[in-house]
GUBA-856151 format. One record per residue: residue number from 1; residue in one letter; chain; x, y, z of N, C-alpha, C in turn. Coordinates in nm, 4 decimals, decimal comma, padded with zeros to 6 digits. Atoms other than C-alpha are relative to their C-alpha. Example, Ala and Ser with C-alpha at 12.3 -4.5 7.8 and 13.67 -1.06 7.14 Angstrom:
% residues 2
<site n="1" res="A" chain="A" n_u="00,0890" n_v="-00,1190" n_w="00,0000" ca_u="01,2300" ca_v="-00,4500" ca_w="00,7800" c_u="00,0900" c_v="00,1200" c_w="00,0000"/>
<site n="2" res="S" chain="A" n_u="-00,0820" n_v="-00,1190" n_w="-00,0060" ca_u="01,3670" ca_v="-00,1060" ca_w="00,7140" c_u="-00,0770" c_v="00,1090" c_w="00,0730"/>
This chain:
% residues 94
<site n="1" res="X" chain="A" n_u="00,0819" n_v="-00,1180" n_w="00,0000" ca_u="00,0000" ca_v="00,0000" ca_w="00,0000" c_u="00,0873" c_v="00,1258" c_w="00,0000"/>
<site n="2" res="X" chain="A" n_u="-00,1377" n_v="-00,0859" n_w="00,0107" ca_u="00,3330" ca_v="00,2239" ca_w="00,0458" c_u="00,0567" c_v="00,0348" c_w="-00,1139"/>
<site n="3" res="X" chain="A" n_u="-00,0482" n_v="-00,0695" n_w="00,1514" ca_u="00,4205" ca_v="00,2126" ca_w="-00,2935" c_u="-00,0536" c_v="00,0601" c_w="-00,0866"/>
<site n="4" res="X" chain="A" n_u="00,1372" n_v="-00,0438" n_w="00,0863" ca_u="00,0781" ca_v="00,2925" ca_w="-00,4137" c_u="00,0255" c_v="00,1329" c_w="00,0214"/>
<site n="5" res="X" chain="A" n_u="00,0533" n_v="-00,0961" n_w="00,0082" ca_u="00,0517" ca_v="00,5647" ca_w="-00,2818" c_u="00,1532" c_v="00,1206" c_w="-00,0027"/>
<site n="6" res="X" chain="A" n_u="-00,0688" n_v="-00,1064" n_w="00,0458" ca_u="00,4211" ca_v="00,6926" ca_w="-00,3544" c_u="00,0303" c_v="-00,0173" c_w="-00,1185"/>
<site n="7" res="X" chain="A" n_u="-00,0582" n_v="-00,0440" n_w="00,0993" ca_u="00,3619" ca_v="00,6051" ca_w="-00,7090" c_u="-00,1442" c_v="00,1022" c_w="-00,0228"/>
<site n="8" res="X" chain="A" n_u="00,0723" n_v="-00,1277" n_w="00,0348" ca_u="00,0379" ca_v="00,8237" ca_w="-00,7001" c_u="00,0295" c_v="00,1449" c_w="00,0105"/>
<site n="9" res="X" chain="A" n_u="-00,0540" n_v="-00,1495" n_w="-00,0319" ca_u="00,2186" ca_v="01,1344" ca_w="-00,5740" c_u="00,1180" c_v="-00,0170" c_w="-00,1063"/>
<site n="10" res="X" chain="A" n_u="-00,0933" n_v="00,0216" n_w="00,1228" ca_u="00,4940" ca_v="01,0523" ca_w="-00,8223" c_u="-00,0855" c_v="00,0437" c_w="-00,1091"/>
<site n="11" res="X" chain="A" n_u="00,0781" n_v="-00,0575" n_w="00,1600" ca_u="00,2170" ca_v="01,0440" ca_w="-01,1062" c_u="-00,0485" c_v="00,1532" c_w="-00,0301"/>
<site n="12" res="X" chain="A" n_u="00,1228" n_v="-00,1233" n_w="00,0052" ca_u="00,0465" ca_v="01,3622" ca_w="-00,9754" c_u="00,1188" c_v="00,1106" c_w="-00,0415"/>
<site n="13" res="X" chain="A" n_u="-00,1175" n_v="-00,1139" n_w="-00,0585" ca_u="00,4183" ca_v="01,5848" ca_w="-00,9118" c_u="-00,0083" c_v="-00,0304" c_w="-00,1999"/>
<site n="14" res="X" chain="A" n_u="-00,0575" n_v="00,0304" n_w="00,1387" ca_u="00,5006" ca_v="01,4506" ca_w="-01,2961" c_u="-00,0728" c_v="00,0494" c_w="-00,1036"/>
<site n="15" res="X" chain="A" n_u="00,1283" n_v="-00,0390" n_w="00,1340" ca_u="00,1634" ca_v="01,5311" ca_w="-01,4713" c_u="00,0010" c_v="00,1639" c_w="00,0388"/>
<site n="16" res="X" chain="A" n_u="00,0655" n_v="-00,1270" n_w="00,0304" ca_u="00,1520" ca_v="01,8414" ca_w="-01,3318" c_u="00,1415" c_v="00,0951" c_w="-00,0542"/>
<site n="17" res="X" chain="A" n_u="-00,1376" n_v="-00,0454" n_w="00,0735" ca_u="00,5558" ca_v="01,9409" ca_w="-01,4418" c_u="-00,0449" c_v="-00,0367" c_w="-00,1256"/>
<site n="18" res="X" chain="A" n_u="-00,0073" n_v="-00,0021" n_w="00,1361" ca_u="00,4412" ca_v="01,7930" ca_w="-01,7808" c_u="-00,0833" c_v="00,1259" c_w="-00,0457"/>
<site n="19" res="X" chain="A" n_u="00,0566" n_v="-00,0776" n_w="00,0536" ca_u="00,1705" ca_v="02,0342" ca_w="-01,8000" c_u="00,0418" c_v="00,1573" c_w="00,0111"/>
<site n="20" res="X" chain="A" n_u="-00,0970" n_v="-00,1613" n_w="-00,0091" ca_u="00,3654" ca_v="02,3867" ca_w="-01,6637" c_u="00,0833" c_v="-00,0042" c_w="-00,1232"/>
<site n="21" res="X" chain="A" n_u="-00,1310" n_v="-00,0412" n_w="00,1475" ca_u="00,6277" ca_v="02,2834" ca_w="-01,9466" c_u="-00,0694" c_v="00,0144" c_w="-00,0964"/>
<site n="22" res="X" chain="A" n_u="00,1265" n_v="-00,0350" n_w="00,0924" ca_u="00,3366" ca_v="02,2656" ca_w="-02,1972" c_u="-00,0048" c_v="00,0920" c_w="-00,0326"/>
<site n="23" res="X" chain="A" n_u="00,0448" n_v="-00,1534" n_w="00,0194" ca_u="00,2052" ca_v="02,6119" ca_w="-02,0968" c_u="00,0999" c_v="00,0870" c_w="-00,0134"/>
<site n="24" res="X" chain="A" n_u="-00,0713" n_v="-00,1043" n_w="-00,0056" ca_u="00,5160" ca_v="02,7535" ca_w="-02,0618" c_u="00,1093" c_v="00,0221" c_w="-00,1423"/>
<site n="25" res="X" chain="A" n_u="-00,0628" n_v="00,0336" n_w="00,1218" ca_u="00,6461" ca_v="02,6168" ca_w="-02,4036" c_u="-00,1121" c_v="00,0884" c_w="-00,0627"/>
<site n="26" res="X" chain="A" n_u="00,0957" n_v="-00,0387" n_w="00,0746" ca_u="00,3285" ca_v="02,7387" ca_w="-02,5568" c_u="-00,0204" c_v="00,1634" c_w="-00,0109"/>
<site n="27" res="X" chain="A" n_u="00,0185" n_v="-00,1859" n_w="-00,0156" ca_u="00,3369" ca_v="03,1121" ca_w="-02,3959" c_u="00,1542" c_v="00,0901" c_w="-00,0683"/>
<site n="28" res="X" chain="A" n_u="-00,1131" n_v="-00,0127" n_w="00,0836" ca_u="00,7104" ca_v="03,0830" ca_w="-02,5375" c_u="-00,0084" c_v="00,0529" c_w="-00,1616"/>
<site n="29" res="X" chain="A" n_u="-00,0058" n_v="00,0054" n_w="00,1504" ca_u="00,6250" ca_v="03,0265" ca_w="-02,8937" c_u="-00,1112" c_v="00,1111" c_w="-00,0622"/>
<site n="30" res="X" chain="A" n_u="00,0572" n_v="-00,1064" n_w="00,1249" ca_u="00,3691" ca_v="03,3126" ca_w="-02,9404" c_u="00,0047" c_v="00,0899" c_w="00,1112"/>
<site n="31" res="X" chain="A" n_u="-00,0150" n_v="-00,1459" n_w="-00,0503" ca_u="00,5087" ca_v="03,6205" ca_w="-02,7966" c_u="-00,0217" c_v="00,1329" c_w="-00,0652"/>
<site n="32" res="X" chain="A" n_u="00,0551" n_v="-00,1684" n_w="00,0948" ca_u="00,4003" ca_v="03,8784" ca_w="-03,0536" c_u="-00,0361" c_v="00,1170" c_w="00,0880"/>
<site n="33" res="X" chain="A" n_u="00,0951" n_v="-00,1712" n_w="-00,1084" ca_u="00,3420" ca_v="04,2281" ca_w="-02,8668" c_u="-00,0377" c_v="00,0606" c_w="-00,0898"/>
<site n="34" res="X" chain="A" n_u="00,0693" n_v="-00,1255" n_w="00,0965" ca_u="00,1010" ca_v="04,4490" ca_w="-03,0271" c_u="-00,0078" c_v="00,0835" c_w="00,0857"/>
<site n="35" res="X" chain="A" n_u="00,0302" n_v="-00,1371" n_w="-00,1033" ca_u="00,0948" ca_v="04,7988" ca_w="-02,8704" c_u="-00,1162" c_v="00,0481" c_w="-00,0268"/>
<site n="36" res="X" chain="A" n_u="00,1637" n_v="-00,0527" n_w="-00,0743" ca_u="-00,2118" ca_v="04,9455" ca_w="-02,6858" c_u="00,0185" c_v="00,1064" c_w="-00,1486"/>
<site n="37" res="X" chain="A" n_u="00,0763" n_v="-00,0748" n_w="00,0583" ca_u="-00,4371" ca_v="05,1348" ca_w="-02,9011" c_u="00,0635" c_v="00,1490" c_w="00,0520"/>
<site n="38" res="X" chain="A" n_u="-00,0188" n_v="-00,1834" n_w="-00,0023" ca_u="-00,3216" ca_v="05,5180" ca_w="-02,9327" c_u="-00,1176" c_v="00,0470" c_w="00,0523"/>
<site n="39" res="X" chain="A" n_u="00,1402" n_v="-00,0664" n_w="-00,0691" ca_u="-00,5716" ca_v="05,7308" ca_w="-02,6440" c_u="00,0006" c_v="00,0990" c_w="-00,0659"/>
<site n="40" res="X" chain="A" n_u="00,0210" n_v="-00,1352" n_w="00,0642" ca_u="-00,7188" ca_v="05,9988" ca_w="-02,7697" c_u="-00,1244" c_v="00,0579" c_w="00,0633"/>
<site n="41" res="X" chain="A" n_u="00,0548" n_v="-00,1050" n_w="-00,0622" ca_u="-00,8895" ca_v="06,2907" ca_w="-02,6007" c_u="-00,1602" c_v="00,0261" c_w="-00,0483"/>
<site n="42" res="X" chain="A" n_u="00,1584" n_v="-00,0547" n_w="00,0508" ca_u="-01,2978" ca_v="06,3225" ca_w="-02,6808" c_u="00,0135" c_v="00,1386" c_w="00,0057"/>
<site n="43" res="X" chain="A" n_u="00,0198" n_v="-00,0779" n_w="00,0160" ca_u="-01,4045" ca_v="06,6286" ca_w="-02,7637" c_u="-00,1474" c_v="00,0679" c_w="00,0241"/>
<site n="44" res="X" chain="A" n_u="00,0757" n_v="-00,0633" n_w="00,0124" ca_u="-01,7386" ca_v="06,7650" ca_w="-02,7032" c_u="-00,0873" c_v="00,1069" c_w="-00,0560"/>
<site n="45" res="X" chain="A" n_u="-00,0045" n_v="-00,0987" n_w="00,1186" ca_u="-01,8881" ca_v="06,9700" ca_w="-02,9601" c_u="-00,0975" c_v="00,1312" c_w="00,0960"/>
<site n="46" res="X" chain="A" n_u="00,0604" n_v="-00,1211" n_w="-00,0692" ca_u="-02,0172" ca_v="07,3197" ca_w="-02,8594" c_u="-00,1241" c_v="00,0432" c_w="-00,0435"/>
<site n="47" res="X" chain="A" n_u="00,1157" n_v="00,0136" n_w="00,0359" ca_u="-02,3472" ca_v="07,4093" ca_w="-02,8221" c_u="-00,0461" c_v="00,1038" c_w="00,0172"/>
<site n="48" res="X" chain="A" n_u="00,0265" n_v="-00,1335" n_w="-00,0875" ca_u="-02,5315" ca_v="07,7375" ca_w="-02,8026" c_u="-00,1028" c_v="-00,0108" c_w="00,0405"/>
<site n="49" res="X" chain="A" n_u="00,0929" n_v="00,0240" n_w="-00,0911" ca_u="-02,7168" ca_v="07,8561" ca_w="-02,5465" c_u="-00,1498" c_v="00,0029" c_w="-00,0586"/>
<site n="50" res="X" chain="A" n_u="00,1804" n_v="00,0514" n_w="00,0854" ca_u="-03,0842" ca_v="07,8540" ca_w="-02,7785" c_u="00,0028" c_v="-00,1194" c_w="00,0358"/>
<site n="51" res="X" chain="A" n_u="00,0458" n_v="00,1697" n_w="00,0025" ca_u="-03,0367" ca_v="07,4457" ca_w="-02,8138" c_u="00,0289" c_v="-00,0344" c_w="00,0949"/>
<site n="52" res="X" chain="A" n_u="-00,0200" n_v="00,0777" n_w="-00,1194" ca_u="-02,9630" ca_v="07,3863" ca_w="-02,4572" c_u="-00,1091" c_v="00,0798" c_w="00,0875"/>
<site n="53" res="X" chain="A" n_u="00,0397" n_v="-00,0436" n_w="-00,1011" ca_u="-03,1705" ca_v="07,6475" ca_w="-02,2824" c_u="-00,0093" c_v="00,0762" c_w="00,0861"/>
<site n="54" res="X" chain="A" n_u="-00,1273" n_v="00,0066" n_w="-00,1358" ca_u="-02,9360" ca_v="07,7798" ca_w="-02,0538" c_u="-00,0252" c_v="00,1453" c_w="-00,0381"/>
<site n="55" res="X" chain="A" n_u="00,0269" n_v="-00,1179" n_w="00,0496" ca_u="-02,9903" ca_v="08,1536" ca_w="-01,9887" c_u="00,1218" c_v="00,0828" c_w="-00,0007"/>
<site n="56" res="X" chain="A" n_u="-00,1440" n_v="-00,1043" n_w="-00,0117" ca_u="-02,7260" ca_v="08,4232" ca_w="-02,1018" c_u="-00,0146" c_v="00,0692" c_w="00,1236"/>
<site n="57" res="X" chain="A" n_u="00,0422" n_v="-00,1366" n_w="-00,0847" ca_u="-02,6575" ca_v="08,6471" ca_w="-01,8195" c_u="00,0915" c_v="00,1214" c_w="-00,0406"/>
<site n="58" res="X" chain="A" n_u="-00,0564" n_v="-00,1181" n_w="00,0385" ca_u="-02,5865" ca_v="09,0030" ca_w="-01,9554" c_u="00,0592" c_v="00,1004" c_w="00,1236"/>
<site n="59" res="X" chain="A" n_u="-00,0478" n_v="-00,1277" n_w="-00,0739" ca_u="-02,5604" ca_v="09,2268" ca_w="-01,6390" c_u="00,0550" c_v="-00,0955" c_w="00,1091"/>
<site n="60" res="X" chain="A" n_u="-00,0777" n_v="00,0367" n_w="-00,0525" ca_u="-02,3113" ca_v="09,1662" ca_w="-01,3800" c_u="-00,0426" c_v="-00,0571" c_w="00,1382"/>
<site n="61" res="X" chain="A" n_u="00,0483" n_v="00,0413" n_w="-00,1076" ca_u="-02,3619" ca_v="08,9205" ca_w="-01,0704" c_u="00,0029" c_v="00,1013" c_w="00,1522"/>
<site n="62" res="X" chain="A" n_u="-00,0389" n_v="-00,0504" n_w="-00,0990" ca_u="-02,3887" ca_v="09,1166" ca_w="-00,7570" c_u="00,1394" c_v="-00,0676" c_w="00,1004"/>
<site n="63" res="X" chain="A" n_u="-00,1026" n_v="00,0803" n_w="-00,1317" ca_u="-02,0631" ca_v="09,0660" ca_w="-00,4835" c_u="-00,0763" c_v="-00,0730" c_w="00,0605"/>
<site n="64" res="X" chain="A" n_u="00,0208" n_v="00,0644" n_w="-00,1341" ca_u="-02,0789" ca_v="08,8048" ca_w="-00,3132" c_u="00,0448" c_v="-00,0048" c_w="00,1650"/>
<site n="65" res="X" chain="A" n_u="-00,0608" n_v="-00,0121" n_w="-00,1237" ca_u="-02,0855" ca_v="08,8375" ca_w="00,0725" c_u="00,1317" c_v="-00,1125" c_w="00,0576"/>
<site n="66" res="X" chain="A" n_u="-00,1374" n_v="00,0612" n_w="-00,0753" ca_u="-01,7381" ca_v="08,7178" ca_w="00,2752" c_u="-00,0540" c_v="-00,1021" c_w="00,0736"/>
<site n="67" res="X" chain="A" n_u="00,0193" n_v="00,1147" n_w="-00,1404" ca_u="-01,7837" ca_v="08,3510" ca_w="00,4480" c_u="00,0342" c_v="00,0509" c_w="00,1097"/>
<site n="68" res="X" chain="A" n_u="-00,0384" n_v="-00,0213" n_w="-00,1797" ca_u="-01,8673" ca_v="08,3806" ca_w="00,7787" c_u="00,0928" c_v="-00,1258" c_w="00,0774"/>
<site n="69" res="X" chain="A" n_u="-00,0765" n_v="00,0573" n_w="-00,0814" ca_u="-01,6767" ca_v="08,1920" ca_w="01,0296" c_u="-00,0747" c_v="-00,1198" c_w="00,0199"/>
<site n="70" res="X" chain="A" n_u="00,0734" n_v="00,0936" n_w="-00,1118" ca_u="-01,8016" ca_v="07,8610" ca_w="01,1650" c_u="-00,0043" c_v="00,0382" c_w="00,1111"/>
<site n="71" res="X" chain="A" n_u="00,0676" n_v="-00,0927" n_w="-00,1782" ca_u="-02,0115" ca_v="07,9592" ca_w="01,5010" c_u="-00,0444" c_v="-00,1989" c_w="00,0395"/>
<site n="72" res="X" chain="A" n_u="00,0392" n_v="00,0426" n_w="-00,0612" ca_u="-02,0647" ca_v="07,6908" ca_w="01,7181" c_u="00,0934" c_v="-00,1361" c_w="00,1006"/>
<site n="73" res="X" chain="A" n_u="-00,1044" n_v="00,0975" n_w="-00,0250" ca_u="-01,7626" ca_v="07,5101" ca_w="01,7797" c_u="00,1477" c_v="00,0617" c_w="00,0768"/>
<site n="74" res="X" chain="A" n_u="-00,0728" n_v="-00,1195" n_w="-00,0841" ca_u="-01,5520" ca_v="07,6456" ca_w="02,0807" c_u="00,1607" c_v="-00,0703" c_w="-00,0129"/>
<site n="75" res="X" chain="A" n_u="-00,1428" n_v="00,0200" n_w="-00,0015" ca_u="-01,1635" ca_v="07,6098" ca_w="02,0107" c_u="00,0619" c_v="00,0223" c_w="00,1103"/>
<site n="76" res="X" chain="A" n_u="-00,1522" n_v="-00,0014" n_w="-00,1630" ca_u="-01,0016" ca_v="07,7665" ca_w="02,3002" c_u="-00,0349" c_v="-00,1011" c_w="00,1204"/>
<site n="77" res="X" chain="A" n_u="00,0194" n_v="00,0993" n_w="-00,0661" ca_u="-01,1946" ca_v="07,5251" ca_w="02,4991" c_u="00,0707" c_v="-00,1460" c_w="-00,0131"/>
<site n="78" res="X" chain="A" n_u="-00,0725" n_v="00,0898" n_w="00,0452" ca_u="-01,0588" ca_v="07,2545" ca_w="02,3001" c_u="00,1401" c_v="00,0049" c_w="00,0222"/>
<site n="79" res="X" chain="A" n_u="-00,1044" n_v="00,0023" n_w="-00,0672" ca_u="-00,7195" ca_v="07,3961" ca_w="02,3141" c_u="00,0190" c_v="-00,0495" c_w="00,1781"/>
<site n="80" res="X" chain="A" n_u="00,0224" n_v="00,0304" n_w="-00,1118" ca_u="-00,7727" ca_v="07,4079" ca_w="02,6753" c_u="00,0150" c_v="-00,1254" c_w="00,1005"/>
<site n="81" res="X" chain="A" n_u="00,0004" n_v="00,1392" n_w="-00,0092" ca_u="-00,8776" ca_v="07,0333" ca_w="02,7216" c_u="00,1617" c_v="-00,0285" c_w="-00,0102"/>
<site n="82" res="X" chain="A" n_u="-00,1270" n_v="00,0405" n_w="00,0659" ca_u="-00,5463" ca_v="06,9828" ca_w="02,5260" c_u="00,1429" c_v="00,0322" c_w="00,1067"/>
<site n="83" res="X" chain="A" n_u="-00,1243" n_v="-00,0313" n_w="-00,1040" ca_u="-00,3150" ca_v="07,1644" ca_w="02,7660" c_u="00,0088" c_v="-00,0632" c_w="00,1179"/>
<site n="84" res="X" chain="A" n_u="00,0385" n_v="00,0532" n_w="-00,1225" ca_u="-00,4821" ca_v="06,9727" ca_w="03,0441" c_u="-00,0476" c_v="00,0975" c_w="00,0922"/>
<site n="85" res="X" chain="A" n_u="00,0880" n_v="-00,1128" n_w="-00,0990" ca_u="-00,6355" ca_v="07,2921" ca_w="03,1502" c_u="-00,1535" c_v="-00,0699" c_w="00,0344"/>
<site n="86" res="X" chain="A" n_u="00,0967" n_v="00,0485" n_w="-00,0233" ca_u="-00,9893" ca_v="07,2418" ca_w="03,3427" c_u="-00,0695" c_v="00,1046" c_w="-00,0125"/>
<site n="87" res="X" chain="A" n_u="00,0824" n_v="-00,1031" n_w="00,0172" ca_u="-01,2201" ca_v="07,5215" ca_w="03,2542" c_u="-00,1557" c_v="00,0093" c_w="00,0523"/>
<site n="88" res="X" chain="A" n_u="00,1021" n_v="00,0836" n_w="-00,1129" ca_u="-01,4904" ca_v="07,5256" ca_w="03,4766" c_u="-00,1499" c_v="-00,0038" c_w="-00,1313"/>
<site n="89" res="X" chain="A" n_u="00,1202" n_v="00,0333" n_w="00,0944" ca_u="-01,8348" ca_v="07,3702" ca_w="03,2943" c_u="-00,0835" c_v="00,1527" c_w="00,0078"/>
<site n="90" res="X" chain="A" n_u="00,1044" n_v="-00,1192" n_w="00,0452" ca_u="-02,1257" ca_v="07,6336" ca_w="03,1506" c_u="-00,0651" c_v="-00,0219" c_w="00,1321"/>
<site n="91" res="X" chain="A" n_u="00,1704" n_v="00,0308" n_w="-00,1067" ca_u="-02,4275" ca_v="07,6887" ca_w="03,3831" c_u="-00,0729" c_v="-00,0254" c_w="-00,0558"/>
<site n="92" res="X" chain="A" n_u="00,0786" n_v="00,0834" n_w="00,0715" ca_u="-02,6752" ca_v="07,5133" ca_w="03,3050" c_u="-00,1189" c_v="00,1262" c_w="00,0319"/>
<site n="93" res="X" chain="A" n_u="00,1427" n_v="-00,0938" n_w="00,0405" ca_u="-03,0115" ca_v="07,7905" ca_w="03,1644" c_u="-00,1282" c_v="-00,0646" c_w="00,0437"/>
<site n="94" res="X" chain="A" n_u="00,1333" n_v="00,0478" n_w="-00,0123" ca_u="-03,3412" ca_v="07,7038" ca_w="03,3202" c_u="-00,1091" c_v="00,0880" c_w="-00,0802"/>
């Protein structure tokens, strides 16, 4: 039963070296490289604003106001925390 089963691992190690040399004979013999397709940039054709819709605007947008700040998010507190400062809690509003 000992030999059986080291000529089945024998058969299996052998069939599967015959078949790597196969594939690797086979990926040998057709190496042709063709180079990638040349990319090329789409273009979008231009459209005026009649066939889309889209309204001209002739007179000039008003300024826009300066971003405000984010409000609600207390930093020096945070610093604070960070230094290991203890800042005493809010009072609590009834």
């Amino acid at each position: 039963m000992r030999i059986l089963r080291s000529l089945v691992l024998a058969g299996t190690v052998g069939l599967s070296t015959l078949v790597t040399g196969f594939v690797a004979a086979d990926r040998l013999a057709h190496t042709t490289f063709r180079a990638p397709p040349a990319t090329t940039v789409a273009k979008a054709p231009a459209t005026e604003p009649e066939t889309t819709g889209t309204v001209v605007q002739t007179a000039e947008a008003p300024a826009a106001k300066p971003a405000r700040a984010m409000g609600g998010f207390d930093t020096e507190r945070l610093n604070a925390l960070m230094r290991g400062e203890m800042p005493p809690a809010p009072t609590r509003k009834r």
